[in-house]
C-alpha positions in Angstrom: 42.9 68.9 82.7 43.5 70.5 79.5 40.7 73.5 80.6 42.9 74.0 83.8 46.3 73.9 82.0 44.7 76.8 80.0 43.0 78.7 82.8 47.2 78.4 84.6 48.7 80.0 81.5 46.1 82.4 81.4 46.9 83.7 85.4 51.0 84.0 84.2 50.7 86.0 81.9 48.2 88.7 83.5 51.0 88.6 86.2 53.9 88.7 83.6 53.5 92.8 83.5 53.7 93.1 87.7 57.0 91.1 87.6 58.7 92.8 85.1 56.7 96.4 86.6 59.2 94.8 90.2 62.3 94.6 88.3 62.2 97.6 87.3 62.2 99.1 90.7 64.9 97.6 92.3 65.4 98.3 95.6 68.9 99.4 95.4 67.9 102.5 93.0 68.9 105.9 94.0 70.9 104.6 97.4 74.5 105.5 98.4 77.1 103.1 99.0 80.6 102.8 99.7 82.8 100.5 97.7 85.9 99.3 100.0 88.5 97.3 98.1 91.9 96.7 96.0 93.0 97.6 92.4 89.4 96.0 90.7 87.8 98.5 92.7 90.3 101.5 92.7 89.0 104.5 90.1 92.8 105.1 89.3 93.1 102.0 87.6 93.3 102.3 84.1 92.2 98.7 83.0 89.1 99.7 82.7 86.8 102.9 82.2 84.2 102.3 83.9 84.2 99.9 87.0 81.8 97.6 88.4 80.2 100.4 90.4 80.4 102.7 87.3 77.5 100.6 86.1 75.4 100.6 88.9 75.6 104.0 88.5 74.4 104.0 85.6 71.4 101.3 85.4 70.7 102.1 89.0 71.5 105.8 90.5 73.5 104.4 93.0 75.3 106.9 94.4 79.1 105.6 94.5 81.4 106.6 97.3 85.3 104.5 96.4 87.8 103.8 98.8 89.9 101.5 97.4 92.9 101.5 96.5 95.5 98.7 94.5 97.5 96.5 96.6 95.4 97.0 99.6 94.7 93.7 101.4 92.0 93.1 104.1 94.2 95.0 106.5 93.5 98.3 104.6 89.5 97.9 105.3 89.6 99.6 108.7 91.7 102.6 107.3 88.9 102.8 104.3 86.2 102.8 106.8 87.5 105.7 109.1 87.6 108.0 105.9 84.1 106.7 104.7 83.3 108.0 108.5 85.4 111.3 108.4 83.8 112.3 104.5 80.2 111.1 104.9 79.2 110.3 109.0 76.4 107.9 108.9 74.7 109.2 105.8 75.3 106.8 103.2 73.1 103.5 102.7 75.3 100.9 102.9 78.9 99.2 101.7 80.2 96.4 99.9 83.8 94.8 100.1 85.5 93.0 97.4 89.0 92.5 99.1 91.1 89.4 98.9 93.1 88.6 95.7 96.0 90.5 97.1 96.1 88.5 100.7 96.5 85.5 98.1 99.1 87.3 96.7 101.3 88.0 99.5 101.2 84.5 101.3 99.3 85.7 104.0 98.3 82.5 106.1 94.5 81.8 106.4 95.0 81.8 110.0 91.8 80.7 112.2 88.9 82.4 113.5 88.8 82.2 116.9 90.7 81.9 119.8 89.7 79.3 123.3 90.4 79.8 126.4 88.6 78.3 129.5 86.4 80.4 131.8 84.0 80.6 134.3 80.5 80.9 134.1 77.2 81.2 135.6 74.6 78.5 134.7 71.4 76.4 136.2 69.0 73.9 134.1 67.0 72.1 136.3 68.7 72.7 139.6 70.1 75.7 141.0 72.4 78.0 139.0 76.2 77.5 139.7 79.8 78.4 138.4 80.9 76.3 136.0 84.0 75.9 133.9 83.2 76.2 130.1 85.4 76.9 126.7 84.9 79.9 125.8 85.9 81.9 122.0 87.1 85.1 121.4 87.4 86.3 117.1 90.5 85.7 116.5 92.2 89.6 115.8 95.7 88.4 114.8 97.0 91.1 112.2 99.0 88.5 110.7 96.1 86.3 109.3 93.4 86.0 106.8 91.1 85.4 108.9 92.7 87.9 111.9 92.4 90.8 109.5 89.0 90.0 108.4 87.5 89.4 112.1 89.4 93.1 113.0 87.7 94.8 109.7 84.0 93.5 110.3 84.4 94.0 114.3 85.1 97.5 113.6 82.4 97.9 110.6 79.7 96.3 112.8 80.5 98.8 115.8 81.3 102.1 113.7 78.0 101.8 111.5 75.8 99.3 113.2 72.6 100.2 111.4 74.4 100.0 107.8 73.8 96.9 105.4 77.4 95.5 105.0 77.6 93.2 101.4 80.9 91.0 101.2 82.2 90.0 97.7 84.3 87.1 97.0 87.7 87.1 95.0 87.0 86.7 91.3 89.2 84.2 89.2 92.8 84.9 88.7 95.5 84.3 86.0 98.8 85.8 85.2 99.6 89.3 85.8 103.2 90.7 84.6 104.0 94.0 84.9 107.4 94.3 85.1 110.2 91.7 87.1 109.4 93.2 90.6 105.7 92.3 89.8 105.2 89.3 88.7 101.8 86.9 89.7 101.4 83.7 88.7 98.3 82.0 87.9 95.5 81.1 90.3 96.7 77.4 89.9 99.9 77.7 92.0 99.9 77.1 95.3 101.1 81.0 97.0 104.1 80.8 99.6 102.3 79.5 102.6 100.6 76.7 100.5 97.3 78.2 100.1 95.4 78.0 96.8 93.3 80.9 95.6 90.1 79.0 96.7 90.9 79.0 100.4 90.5 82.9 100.5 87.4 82.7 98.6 86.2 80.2 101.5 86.8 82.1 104.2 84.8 85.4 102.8 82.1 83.2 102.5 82.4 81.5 106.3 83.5 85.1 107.1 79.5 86.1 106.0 78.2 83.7 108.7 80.1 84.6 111.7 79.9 88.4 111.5 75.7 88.5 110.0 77.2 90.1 106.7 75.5 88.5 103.1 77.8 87.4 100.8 77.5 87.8 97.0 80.3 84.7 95.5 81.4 86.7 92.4 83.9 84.2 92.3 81.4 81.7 91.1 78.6 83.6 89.8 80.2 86.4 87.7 81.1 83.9 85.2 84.8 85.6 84.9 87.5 82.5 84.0 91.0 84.2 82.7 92.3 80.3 82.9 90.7 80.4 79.5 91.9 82.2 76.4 88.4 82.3 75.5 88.1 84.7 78.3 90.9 86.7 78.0 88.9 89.1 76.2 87.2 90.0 79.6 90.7 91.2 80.5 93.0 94.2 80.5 95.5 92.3 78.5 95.5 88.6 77.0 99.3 88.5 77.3 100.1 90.6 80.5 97.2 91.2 82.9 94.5 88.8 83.1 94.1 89.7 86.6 92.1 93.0 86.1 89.2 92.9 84.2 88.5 95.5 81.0 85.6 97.5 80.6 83.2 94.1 79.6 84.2 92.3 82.4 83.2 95.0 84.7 80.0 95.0 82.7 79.7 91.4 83.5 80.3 91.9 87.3 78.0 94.5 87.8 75.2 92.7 85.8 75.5 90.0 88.5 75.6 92.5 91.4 72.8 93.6 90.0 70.6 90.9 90.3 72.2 89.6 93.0 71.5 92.6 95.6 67.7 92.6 94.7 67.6 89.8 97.0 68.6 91.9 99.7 67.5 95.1 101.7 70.3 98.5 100.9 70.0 99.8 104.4 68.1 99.1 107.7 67.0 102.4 108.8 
């Protein structure tokens, strides 16, 4: 026992060298992406010098192309997708969406995904094919919904760049953000005016991954970001005022999970 124990040891760390030789090539290195999203993603914001995607720049080459823009909600994506279209064509690798926090926001209602109506259809198991009456659903494409706006953004993502690798991010953690009395957010533990919680938009990004074929990468639970806590604030813009957009650190700390997280999964399909 003890002689195999030893001989097991041994094997792991001769292989120690060709796992740490595999991290170091990541597979996302050098590849150009498009960043669609709100005011965490927006280069103009000033909470922080370098965003999220600054730092894959920087530890991986990536290539950033940024199309988004504060206040935008999921509604905005197709508008950020016809200029990634109109600037770049189909040569970029691939794009990741963090959109969501300001749906929360605004009360927009979670809505559902899909839409029933009865139809006919054409079907035979074990005797001769015949018409037969069957529900059928249609993605929901209400405007006026969570889940409307997201069904409209991934139909049109999937049809304009059918070949690209398409990464959704969840909402990160909210608390309060006050900039002055016409903008005024309260913290992630109040329900918003239609009754949601922050945690129902979340949700739905990540059902949102299996119905459309997208990957999903829960920020909201892996980043590690909690501005409930004053022991986080220091991740934030501001302690007193803005613990909704995270400083140069917590960037850091989102892009260190991205990181890690999109090794797990192939930058483009061509």
């Amino acid at each position: 026992m003890k002689q195999k124990l030893i001989i097991t040891l041994t094997a792991l760390l001769i292989a120690l060298p060709a796992v740490t030789q595999k991290l170091e090539s990541h597979p996302w290195k050098g590849k150009r992406v498009a960043y669609f999203g709100d005011s965490i993603t927006d280069p103009r914001n000033s909470a922080s010098k370098t965003k999220y995607w600054g730092f894959l720049e920087q530890w991986l080459g990536i290539k950033p192309y940024v199309y988004g823009v504060s206040g935008r909600q999921w509604n905005d994506i197709p508008r950020q997708a016809d200029l990634l279209k109109k600037e770049h064509g189909n040569d970029f690798d691939a794009i990741l969406i963090l959109m969501g926090t300001n749906d929360y926001n605004n009360a927009v209602p979670i809505g559902e995904w899909f839409e029933e109506k009865m139809e006919k259809v054409e079907y035979g198991h074990g005797y001769v094919k015949r018409m037969e009456d069957r529900v059928r659903r249609y993605p929901s494409k209400n405007p006026d919904t969570y889940c409307g706006r997201i069904n409209i953004a991934l139909d049109s993502l999937k049809r304009l760049f059918p070949t690209k690798q398409i990464v959704l991010l969840t909402p990160i953690h909210r608390a309060g953000f006050y900039a002055n009395d016409k903008n005024w957010q309260c913290t992630e533990d109040y329900r918003n005016r239609c009754g949601e919680y922050l945690d129902s938009y979340v949700e739905a990004v990540k059902q949102a991954a299996n119905i459309w074929a997208v990957p999903v990468i829960d920020l909201n639970a892996c980043c590690g970001l909690y501005p409930m806590h004053d022991e986080h604030a220091s991740y934030f813009n501001k302690a007193d005022t803005d613990r909704l957009h995270p400083n140069d650190r917590g960037h850091e700390r989102m892009a260190k999970t991205l990181m890690y997280q999109l090794i797990s999964l192939p930058p483009s399909f061509e």
